[in-house]
C-alpha positions in Angstrom: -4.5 7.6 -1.2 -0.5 8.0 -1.9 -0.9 9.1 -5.0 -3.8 11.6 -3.9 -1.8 13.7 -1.6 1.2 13.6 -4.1 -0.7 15.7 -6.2 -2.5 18.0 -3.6 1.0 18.7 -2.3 2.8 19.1 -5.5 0.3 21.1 -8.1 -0.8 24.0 -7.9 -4.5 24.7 -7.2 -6.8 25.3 -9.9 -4.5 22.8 -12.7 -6.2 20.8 -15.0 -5.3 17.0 -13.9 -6.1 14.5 -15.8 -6.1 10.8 -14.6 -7.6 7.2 -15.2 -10.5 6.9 -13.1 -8.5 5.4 -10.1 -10.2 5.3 -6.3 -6.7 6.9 -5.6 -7.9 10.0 -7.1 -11.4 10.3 -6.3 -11.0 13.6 -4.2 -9.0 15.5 -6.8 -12.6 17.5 -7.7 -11.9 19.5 -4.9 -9.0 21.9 -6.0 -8.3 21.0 -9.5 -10.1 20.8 -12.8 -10.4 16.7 -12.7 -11.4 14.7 -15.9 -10.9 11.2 -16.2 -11.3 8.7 -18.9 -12.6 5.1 -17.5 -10.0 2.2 -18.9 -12.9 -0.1 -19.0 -14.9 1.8 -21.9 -12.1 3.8 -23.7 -8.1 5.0 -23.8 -8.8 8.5 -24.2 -11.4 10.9 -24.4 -11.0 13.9 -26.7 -7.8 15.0 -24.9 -8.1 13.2 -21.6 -6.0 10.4 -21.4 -3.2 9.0 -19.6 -0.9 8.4 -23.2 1.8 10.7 -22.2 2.3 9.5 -19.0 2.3 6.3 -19.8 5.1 6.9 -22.1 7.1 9.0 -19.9 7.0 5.8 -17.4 8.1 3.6 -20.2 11.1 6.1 -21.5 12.8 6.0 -17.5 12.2 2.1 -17.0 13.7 1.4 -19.9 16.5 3.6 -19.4 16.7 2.9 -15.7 17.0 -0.8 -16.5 18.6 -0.9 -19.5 21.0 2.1 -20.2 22.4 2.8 -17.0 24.3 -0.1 -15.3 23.6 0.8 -11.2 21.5 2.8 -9.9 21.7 4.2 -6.8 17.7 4.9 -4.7 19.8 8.5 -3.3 20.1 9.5 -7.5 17.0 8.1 -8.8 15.5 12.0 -8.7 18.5 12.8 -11.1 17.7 10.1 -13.1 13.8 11.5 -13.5 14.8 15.1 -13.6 17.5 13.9 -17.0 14.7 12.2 -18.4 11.9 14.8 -17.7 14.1 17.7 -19.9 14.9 14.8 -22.6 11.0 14.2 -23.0 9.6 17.9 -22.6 12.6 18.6 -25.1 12.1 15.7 -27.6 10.6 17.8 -30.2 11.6 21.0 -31.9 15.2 20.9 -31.3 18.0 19.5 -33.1 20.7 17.2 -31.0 22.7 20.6 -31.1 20.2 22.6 -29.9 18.9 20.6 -27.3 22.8 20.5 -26.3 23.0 23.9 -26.5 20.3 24.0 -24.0 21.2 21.6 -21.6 24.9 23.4 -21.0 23.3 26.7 -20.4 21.4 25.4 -17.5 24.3 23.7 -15.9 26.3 26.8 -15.1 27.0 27.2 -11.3 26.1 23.9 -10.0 28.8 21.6 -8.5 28.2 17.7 -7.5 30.7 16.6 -5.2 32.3 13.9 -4.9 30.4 12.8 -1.5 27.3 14.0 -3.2 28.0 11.5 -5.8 28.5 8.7 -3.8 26.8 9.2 -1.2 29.7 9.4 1.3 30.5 11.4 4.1 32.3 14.4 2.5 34.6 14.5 6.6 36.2 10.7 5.8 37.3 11.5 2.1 39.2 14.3 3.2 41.4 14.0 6.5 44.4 15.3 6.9 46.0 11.7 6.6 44.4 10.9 3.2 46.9 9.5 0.7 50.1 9.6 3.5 49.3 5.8 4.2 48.6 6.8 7.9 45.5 5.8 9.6 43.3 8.2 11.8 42.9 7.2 15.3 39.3 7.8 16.4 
């Protein structure tokens, strides 16, 4: 049922879902175009299938497990929004281009320093920081 109300929350009504013919997703009928291709009789079904989603899976484990060496659960959506542009941009560009197109989309957005580790911004910054004084609470 989690994965159910992922999707009624998350797409918009009216989308064309396709799935695997899961229990999970037996209520998706109701506000979306469902198709679904049974597992047990076939992989895909003219164009329903669940090939590029599979793959997409594949792509962040392996680069969740293998190419990064910690990751933290507060930057895991980072993780899947870096590898969401590298897979809807994998084909058509050059490296240059798809470069090119990441830096134009970073303009105006700042990660902190508590943002990236998760810290409280108020400790990293007292007025005693770096005097070798401690803070009295």
């Amino acid at each position: 049922m989690l994965r159910q109300n992922e999707v009624l929350h998350n797409v918009k009504y009216g989308t064309k879902v396709y799935s695997d013919n899961a229990v999970g997703y037996d209520k998706l009928h109701y506000r979306f175009v469902h198709e679904f291709v049974n597992h047990a009789e076939r992989y895909v079904d003219g164009r329903i299938h669940t090939n590029g989603l599979e793959n997409f899976w594949s792509l962040l484990k392996r680069g969740l497990r293998g190419t990064y060496v910690a990751v933290e659960p507060f930057h895991l959506f980072r993780y899947v929004d870096e590898q969401v542009f590298r897979y809807n941009n994998r084909k058509g560009l050059t490296d240059a281009q798809r470069f090119a197109l990441a830096m134009s989309q970073i303009g105006g957005k700042r990660l902190t320093y508590a943002e990236l580790t998760g810290k409280d911004a108020d400790a990293l910054h007292s007025s005693t920081t770096g005097t070798g004084q401690t803070t009295q609470a």
